[in-house]
C-alpha positions in Angstrom: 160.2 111.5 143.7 158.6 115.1 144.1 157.4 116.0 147.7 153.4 116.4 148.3 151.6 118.4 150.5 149.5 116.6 152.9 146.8 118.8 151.4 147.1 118.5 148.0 146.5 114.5 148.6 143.3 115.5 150.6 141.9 117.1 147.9 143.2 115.0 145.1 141.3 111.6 144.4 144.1 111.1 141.7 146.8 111.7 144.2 145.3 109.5 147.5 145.7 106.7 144.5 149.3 107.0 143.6 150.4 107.4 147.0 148.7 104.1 148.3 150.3 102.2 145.3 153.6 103.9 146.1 153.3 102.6 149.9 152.0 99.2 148.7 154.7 98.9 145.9 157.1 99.7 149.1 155.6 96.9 151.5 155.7 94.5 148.9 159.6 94.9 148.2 159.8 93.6 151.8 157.4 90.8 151.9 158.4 86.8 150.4 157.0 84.9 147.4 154.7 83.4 149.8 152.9 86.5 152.0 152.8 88.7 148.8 149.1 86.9 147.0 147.7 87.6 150.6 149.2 91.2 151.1 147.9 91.9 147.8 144.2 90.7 148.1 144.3 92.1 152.0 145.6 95.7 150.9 143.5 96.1 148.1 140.0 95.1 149.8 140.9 97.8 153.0 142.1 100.8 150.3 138.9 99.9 148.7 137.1 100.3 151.6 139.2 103.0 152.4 138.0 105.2 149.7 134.6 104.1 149.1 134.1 105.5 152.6 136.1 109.1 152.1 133.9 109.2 148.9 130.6 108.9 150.7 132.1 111.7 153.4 132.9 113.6 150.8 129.4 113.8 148.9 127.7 114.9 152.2 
């Protein structure tokens, strides 16, 4: 695991991407069989709407 500047994941589309599904692969190791189908439809609607709105701030 390499340490990343805070800045370098600002500016990195690429980056922001691996490091939510390095924090997501780490929330789901603690998670059971049964949360883990909601915790995966719940995080991936939120980063979605995560980055669709960091995308629009970004183009103006």
């Amino acid at each position: 695991m390499s340490i990343v500047n805070i800045e370098e994941i600002r500016k990195s589309s690429q980056l922001k991407k691996e490091k939510c599904n390095e924090a997501k692969a780490a929330m789901r190791d603690i998670l059971s069989e049964e949360q883990l189908e909601r915790f995966d439809k719940t995080f991936d609607d939120i980063v979605g709407k995560v980055f669709k709105g960091v995308m629009l701030k970004e183009k103006n």
